[in-house]
C-alpha positions as semicolon CSV with decimal commas, in nm:
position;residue;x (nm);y (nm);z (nm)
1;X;7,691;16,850;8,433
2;X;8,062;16,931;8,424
3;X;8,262;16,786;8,152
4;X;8,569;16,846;8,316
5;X;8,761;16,509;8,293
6;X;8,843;16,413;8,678
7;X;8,937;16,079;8,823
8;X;9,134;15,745;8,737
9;X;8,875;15,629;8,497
10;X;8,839;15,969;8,309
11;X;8,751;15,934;7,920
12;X;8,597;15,639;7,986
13;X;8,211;15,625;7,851
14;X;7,888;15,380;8,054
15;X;7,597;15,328;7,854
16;X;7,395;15,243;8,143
17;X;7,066;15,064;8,103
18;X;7,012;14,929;8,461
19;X;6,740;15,011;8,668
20;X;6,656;14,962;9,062
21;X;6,991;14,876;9,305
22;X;7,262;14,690;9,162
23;X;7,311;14,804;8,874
24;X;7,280;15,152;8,894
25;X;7,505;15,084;9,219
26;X;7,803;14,970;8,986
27;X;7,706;15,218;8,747
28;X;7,763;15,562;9,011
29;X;8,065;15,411;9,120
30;X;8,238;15,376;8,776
31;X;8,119;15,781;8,756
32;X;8,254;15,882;9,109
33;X;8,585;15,748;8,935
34;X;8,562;15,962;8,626
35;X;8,326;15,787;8,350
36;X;8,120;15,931;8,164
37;X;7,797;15,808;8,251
38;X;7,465;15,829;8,027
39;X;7,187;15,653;8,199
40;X;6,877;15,488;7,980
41;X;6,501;15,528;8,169
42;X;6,167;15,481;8,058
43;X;6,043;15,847;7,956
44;X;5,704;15,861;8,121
45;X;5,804;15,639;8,448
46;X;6,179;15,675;8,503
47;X;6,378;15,406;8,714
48;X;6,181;15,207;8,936
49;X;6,360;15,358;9,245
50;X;6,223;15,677;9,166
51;X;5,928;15,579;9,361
52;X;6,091;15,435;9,677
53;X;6,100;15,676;9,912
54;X;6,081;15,686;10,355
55;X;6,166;15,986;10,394
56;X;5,847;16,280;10,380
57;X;6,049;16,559;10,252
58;X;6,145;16,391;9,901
59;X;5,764;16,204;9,828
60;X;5,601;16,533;9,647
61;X;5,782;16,542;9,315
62;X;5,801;16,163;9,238
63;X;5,919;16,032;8,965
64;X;6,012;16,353;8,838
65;X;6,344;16,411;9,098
66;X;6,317;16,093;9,246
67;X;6,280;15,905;9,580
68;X;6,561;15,930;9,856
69;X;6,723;15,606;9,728
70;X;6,705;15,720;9,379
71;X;6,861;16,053;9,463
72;X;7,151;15,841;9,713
73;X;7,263;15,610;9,381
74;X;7,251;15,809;9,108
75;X;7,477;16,102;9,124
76;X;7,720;16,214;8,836
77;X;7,474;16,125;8,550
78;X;7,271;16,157;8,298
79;X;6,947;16,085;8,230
80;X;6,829;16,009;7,865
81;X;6,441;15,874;7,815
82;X;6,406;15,625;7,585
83;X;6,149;15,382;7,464
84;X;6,334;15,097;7,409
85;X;6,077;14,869;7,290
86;X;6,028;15,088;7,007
87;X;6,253;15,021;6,708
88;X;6,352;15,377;6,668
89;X;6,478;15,327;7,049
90;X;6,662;15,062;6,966
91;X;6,837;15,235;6,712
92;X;6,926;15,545;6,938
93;X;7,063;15,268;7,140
94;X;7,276;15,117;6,903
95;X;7,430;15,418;6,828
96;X;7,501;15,550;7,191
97;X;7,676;15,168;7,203
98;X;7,896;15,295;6,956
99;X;8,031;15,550;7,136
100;X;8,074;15,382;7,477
101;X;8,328;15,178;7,618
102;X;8,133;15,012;7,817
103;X;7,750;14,906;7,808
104;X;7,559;14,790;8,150
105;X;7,193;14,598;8,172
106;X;7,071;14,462;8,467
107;X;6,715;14,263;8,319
108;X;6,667;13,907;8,323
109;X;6,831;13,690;8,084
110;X;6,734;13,689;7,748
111;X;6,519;14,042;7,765
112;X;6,821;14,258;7,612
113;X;6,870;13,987;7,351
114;X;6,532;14,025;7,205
115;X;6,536;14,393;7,207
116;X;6,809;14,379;6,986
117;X;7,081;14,517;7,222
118;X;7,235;14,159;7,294
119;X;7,584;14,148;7,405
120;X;7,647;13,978;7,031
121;X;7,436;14,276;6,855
122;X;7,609;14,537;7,043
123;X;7,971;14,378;6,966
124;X;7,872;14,352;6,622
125;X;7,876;14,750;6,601
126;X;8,164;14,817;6,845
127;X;8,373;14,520;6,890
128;X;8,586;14,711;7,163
129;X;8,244;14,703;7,396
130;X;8,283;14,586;7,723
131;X;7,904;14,412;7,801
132;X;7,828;14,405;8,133
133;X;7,563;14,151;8,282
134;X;7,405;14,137;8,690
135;X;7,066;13,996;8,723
136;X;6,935;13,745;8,998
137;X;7,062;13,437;8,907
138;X;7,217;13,459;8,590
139;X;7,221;13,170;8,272
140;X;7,180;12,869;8,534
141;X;6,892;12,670;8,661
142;X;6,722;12,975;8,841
143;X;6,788;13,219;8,510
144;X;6,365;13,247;8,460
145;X;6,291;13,247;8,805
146;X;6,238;13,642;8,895
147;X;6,438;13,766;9,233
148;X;6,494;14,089;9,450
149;X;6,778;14,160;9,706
150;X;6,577;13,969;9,971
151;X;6,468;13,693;9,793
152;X;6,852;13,603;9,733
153;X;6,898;13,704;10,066
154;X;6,676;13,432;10,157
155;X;6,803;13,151;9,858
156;X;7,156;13,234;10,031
157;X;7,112;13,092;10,368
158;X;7,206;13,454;10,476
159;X;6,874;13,510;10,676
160;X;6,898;13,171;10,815
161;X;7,173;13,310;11,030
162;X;7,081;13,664;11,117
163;X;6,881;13,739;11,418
164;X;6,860;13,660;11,783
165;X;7,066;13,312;11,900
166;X;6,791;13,038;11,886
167;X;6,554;13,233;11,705
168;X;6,369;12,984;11,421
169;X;6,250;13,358;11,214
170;X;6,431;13,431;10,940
171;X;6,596;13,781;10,944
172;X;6,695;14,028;10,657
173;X;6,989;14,204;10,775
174;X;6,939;14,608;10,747
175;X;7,144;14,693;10,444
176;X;7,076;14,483;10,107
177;X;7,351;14,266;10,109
178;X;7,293;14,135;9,747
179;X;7,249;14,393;9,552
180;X;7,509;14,637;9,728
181;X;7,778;14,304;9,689
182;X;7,631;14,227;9,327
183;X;7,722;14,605;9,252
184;X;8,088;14,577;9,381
185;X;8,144;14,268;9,192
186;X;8,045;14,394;8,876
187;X;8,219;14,704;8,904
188;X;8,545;14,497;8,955
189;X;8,463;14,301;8,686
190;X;8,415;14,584;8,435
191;X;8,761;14,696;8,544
192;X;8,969;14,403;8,502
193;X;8,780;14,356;8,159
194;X;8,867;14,706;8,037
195;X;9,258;14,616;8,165
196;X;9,292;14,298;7,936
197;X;9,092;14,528;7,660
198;X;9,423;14,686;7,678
199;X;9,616;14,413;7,604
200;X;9,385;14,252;7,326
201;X;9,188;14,534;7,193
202;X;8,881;14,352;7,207
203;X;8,586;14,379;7,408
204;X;8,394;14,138;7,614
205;X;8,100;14,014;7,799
206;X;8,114;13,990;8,177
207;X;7,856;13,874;8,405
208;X;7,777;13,868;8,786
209;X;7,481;13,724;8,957
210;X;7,326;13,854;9,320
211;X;7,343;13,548;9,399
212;X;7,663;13,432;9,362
213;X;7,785;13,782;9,455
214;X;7,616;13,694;9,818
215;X;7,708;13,325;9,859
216;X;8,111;13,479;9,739
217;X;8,061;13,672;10,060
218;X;7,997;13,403;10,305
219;X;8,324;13,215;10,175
220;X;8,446;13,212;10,561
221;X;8,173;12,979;10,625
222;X;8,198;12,740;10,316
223;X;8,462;12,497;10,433
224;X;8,321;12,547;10,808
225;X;7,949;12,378;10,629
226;X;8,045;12,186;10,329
227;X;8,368;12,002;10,447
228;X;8,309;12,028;10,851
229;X;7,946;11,968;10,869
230;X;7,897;12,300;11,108
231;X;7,509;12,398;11,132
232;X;7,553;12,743;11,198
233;X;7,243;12,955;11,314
234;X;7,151;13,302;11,352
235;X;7,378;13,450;11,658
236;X;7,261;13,791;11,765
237;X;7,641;14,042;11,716
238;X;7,858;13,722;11,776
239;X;8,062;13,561;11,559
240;X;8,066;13,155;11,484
241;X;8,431;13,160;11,472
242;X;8,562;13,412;11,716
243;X;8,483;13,479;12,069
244;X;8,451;13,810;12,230
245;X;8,345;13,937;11,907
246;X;7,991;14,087;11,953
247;X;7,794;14,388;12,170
248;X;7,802;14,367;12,517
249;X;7,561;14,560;12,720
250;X;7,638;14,879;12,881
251;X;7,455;15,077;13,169
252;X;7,349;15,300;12,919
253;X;7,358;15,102;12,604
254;X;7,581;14,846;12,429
255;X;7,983;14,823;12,321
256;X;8,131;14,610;12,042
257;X;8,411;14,456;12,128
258;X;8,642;14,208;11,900
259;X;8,936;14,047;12,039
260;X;9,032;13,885;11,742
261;X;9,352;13,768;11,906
262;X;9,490;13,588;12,217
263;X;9,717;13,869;12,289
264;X;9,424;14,104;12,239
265;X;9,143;13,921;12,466
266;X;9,441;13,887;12,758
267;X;9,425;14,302;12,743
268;X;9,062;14,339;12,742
269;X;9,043;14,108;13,019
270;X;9,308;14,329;13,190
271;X;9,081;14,633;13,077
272;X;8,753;14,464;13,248
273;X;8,933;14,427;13,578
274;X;8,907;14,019;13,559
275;X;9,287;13,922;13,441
276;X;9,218;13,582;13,562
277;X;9,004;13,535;13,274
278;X;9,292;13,558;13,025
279;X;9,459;13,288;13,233
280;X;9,132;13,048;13,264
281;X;9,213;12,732;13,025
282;X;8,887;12,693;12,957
283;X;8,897;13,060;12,692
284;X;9,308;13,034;12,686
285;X;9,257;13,004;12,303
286;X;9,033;13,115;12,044
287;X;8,900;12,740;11,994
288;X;8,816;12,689;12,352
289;X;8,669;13,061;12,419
290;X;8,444;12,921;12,115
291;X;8,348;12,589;12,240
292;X;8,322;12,807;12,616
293;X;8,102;13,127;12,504
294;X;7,825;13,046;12,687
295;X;8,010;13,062;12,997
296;X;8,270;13,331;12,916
297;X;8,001;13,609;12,769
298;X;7,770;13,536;13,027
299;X;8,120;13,661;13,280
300;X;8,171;13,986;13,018
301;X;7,900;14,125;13,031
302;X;7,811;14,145;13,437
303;X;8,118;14,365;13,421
304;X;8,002;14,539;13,101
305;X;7,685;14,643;13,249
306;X;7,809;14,825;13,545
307;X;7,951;15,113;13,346
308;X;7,832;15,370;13,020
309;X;7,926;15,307;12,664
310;X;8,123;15,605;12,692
311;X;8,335;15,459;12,954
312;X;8,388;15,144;12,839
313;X;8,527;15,315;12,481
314;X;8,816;15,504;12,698
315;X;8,916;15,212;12,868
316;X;8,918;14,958;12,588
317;X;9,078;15,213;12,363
318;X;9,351;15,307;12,627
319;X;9,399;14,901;12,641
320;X;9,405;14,874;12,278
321;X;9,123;14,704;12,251
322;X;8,898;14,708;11,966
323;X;8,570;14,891;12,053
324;X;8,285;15,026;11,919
325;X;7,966;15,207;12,016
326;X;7,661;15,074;11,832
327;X;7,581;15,414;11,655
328;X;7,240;15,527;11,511
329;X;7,239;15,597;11,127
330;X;7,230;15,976;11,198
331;X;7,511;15,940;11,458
332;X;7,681;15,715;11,232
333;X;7,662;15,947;10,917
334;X;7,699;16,275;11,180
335;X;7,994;16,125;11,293
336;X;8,178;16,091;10,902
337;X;8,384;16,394;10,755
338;X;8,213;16,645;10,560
339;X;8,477;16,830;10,473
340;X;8,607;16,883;10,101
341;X;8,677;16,539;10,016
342;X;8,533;16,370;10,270
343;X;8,271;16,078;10,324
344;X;7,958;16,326;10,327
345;X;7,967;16,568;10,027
346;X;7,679;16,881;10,029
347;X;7,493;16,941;9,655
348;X;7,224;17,146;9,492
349;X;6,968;16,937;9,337
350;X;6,763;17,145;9,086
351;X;6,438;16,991;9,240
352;X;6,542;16,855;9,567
353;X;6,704;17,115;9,677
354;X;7,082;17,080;9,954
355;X;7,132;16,741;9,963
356;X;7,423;16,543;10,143
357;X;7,549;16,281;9,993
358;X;7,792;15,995;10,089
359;X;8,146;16,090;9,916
360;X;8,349;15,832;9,677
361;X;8,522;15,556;9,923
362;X;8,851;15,542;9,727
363;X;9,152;15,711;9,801
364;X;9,371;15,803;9,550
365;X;9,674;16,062;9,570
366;X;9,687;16,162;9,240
367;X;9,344;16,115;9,048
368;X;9,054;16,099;9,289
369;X;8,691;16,040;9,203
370;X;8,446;16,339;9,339
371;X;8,112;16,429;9,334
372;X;8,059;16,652;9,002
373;X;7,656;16,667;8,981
374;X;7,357;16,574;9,157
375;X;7,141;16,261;9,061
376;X;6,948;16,401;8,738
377;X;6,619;16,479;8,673
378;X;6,435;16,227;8,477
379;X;6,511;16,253;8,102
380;X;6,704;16,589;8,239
381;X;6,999;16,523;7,917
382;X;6,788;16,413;7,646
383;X;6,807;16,688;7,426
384;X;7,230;16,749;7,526
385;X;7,318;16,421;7,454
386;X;7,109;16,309;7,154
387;X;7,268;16,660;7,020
388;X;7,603;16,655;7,066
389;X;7,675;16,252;7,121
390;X;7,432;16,167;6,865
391;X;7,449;16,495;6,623
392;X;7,034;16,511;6,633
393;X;6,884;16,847;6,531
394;X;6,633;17,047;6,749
395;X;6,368;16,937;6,457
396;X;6,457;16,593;6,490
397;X;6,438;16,558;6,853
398;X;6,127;16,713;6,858
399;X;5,994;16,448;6,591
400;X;6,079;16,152;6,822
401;X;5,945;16,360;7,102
402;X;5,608;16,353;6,929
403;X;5,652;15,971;6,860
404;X;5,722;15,914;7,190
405;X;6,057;15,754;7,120
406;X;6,217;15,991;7,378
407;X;6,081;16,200;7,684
């Protein structure tokens, strides 16, 4: 792994001990920005998304290299087995704590605590430690109750209003929602805690549960339900508060389109041919094109139909409308640059061999985050870090080899 220091977060050091989405979602994206990232597995079984896998090219050396969601989430790491429930584990642990800045866990509450690598332990040892918390549900009511991406999904009301309009079965939208959001949340979190750090010196614990990361993310809605009463239900593409805002068929296909303005739906309707539907009082306005869409999409899409996708983009886009084709996942990722610095970045994976992998969203003109090193092998850095974070001789690492403290 390069030790070059790269990025705006460079010098920083993760202790990470997550496992499965979240976590290890917050935990690449503080590395893509220049951390130092040393990541904690089991030594016989590795991280739990080791083992998920669709794809057949990637299911032969499992958990060894890892399933294509490990290897998607886990770039610019290392990997370090350790036992943790045994007590010299714990102790490795405490002393990688001491040099970190900041330290990541992602079981339920309680579980860290009884290890003996608590928030209050850890601070103990390195007061400047930044302690950062996701799980499910967090401390509250629901803290013992165990939970996945789609079981929050479901808790949030968020599959209550995905699918078809007037379909009763619940949906789970096609990218996990929870634990994706849950990871964005607490890698902003561990940021603004390392910025007051500055100010006080001191350390803290911060905490972020899926479920409130989810339920944060449906804040349009929350006034609409609490304080208005609205019963909203799943609507296909469309949009409870704006109308045209959805995919309209095509004679080949389908085209978003979002006129997310008056000014905006009077050009598409001058795009479709039909200006006298940006003159109709009936969808004038944005409230009474709502209260109206089952007569105005109905009218959009009989003159949708009549032409290709392809069309349809060059018109709306020569309009100014916005427009969209609804994209496969290969087109979609085909379609992103993979040049140097772009949104797909090529690697060499000791095991997996050329893999592409999605680049670092942030754009920064003096210190960007890259791409320095594949996602690891399992227990790949145990013997490089124990040595020269942790000062271990050869002898000694092979002693809590043969205890099976470390893999």
């Amino acid at each position: 792994m390069s030790s070059a220091a790269f990025g705006p977060l460079a010098g920083l050091k993760v202790l990470d001990f997550t496992h499965g989405v979240a976590g290890p979602y917050c935990t690449m994206v503080l590395a893509d920005l220049g951390c130092e990232v040393i990541k904690i597995e089991k030594p016989d079984r590795g991280d739990p998304t080791r083992y998920m896998n669709v794809s057949d090219r990637f299911d032969t050396e499992i958990p060894k290299v890892g399933g294509d969601y490990f290897l998607s989430i886990n770039r610019n790491k290392k990997s370090v087995g350790i036992d943790m429930k045994s007590p010299a584990g714990v102790e490795l642990c405490k002393e990688l704590a001491q040099w970190a800045d900041v330290a990541v866990q992602n079981f339920r509450p309680g579980v860290m605590k009884r290890l003996g690598l608590g928030f209050e332990q850890l601070s103990e040892i390195n007061p400047r430690l930044i302690y950062a918390n996701i799980s499910a549900y967090s401390d509250g009511p629901l803290s013992d109750k165990p939970g996945m991406d789609v079981a929050v999904q479901a808790r949030s009301g968020v599959m209550k209003i995905t699918g078809q309009t007037g379909s009763t079965d619940p949906l789970r939208p096609g990218v996990s929602l929870a634990d994706f959001g849950g990871g964005i949340y607490l890698t902003t979190a561990v940021l603004a805690a390392l910025y007051e750090r500055e100010r006080s010196g001191k350390g803290q614990e911060v905490s972020v549960s899926l479920l409130d990361a989810t339920m944060s993310m449906l804040v349009n809605y929350s006034v609409a339900v609490m304080d208005g009463g609205a019963e909203l239900g799943p609507m296909g593409s469309g949009h409870p508060q704006l109308v045209p805002y959805q995919a309209f068929p095509t004679s080949d296909g389908h085209v978003v389109i979002s006129a997310g303005t008056n000014k905006i739906y009077r050009e598409l309707c001058a795009a479709l041919g039909r200006p006298e539907l940006g003159e109709d009082e009936r969808f004038v306005t944005n409230q009474s094109r709502v209260k109206n869409r089952s007569t105005l999409v109905p009218e959009i899409s009989a003159v949708t139909s009549r032409k290709s996708t392809a069309e349809w983009i060059e018109i709306f886009e020569r309009g100014g409308v916005p427009c969209a084709p609804v994209n496969s996942l290969a087109s979609a990722f085909a379609e992103l640059d993979h040049g140097p610095g772009g949104m797909v970045q090529e690697m060499v994976h000791p095991g997996a061999g050329k893999l592409h992998l999605l680049g670092v969203p942030f754009r920064f003109s003096r210190s960007p985050g890259k791409l320095v090193s594949p996602p690891p092998m399992l227990a790949e850095h145990t013997t490089h870090v124990l040595q020269t974070v942790l000062g271990r001789s050869e002898g000694a690492i092979d002693d809590l080899r043969r205890q099976r403290v470390v893999g």
